[in-house]
C-alpha positions in Angstrom: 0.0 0.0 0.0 1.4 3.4 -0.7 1.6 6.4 1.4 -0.5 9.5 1.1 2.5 11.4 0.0 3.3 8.5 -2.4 0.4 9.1 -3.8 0.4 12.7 -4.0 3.9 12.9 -5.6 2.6 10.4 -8.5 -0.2 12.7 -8.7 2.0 15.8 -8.9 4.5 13.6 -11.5 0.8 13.3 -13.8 -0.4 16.8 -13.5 3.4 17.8 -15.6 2.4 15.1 -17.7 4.9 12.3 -16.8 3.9 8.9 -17.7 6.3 7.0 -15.5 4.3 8.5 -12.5 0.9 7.8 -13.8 1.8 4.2 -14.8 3.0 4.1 -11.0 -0.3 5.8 -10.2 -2.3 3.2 -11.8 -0.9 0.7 -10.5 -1.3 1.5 -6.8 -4.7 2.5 -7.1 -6.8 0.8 -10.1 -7.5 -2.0 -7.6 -9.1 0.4 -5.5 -11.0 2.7 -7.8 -12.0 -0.6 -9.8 -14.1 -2.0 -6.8 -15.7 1.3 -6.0 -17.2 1.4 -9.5 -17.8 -2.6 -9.3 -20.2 -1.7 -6.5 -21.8 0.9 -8.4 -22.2 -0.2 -11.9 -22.4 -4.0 -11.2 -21.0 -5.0 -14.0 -17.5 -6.1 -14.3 -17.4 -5.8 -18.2 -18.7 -2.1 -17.5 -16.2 -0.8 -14.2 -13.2 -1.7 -16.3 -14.1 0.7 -19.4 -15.6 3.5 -16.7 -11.7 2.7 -15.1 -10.3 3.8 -18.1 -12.1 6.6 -18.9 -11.8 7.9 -14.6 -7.8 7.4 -15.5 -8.6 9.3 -18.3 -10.0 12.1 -16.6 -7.4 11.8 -13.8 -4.6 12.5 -16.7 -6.4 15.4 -18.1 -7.3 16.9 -14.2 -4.3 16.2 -12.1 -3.2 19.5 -12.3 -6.5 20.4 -10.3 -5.4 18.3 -7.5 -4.9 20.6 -4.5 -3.5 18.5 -1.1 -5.2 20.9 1.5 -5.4 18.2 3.7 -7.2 16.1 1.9 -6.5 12.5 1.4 -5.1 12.2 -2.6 -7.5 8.9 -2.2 -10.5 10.9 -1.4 -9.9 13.1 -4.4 -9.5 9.7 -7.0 -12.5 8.1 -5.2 -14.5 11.1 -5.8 -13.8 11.0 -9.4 -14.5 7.4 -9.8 -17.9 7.4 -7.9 -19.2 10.4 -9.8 -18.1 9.0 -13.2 -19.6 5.8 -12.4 -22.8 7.1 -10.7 -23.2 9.1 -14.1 -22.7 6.6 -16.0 -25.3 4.5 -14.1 -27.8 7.6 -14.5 -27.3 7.9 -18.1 -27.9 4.1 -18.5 -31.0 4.4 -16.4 -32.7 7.5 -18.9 -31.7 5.9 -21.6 -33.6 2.2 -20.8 -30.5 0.1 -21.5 -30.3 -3.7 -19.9 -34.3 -3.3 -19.2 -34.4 -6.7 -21.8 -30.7 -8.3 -20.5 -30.9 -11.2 -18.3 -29.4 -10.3 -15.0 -27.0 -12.9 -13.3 -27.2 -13.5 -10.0 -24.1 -12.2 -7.7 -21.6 -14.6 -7.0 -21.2 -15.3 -3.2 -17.8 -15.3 -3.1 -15.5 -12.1 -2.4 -14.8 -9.9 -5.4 -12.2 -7.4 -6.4 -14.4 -4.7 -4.6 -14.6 -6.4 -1.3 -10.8 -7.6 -1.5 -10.0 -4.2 -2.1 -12.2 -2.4 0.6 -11.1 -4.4 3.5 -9.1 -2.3 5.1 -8.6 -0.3 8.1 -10.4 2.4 6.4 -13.4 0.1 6.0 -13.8 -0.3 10.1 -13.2 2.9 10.7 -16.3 4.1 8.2 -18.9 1.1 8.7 -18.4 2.4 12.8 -18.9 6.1 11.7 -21.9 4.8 10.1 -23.7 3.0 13.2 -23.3 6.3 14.8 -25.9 8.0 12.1 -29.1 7.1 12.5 -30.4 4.4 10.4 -32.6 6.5 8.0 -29.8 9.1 7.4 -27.3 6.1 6.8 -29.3 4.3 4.1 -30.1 7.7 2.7 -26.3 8.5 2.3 -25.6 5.1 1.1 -28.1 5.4 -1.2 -27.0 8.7 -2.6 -23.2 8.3 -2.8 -23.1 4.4 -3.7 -26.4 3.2 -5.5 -26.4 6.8 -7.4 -30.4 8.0 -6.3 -31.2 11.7 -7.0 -32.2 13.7 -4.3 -36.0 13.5 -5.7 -35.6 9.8 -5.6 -34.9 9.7 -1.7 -37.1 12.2 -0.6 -39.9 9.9 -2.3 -38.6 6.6 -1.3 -38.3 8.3 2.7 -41.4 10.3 2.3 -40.0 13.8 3.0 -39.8 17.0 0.8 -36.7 17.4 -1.3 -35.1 20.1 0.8 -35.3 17.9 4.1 -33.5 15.2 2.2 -30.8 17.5 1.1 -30.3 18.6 5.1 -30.2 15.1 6.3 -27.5 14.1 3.4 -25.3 17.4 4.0 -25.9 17.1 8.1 -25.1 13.0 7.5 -21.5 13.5 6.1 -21.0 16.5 8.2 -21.1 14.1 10.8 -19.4 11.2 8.6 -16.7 13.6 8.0 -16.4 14.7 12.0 -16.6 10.9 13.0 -13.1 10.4 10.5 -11.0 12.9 11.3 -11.3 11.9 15.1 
């Protein structure tokens, strides 16, 4: 596993364009990025083009990455889960995979649990038990199955503004819980 600094010097070495740095980019964290989109997009076939494309995006945009404190994780993560979540969005408005057969998920441990169990993992699934449970599937829902705002507030029965409180207020308290 590499550092945080690790990571933020490859990062740096990408951002002036160097391809040595972002091959040693990819390869510590494709694993990583890989099983966050798994879990989104739930397709194997489909997280490994959405991969390329986020490394795509992360060659073009490394120059925006600022350290501030932030992990350089956080900041890749980010960029995967929104590409895949808009991916997943663009396949739901358009109707595709309504008429494919879905498989059933294996049982057995994929590249997305392999790769989330860490200490990282603990640390967030205890974070979570601290929220209460309605906020926690709401977030869950939001950042890792991809709903809309509009989506929650009618699945939980509360108007679209309270929704957006109890998501903001949720990893307000999320982001507290972390950094303790």
């Amino acid at each position: 596993m590499s550092t945080r600094e690790e990571i933020e010097t490859l990062i740096d070495g990408a951002a002036r364009k160097d391809r040595a740095a972002f091959a040693q980019l990819y390869g510590h964290t494709s694993a990583k990025l890989f099983g966050v989109v798994l879990r989104i997009l739930k397709s194997e076939a489909e997280a490994e083009e959405a991969l390329q494309e986020i490394y795509i995006k992360v060659w073009r945009n490394a120059d925006r990455y600022r350290a501030g404190g932030y992990s350089p994780m956080t900041w890749l993560i980010t960029i995967a889960r929104n590409h895949a979540i808009d991916r997943l969005r663009a396949r739901r408005a358009s109707g595709a995979g309504l008429d494919e057969a879905h498989e059933l998920p294996d049982a057995a441990p994929g590249p997305e649990a392999l790769a989330m169990a860490s200490s990282d993992r603990a640390r967030i699934l205890t974070c979570f038990e601290r929220l209460p449970l309605d906020r926690a599937e709401a977030v869950r829902r939001a950042y890792i199955e991809g709903e809309t705002y509009a989506e929650l507030a009618s699945r939980f029965d509360v108007p679209l503004n309270t929704m957006r409180t109890w998501l903001r207020r949720s990893l307000l308290k999320l982001k507290e819980c972390l950094s303790e």
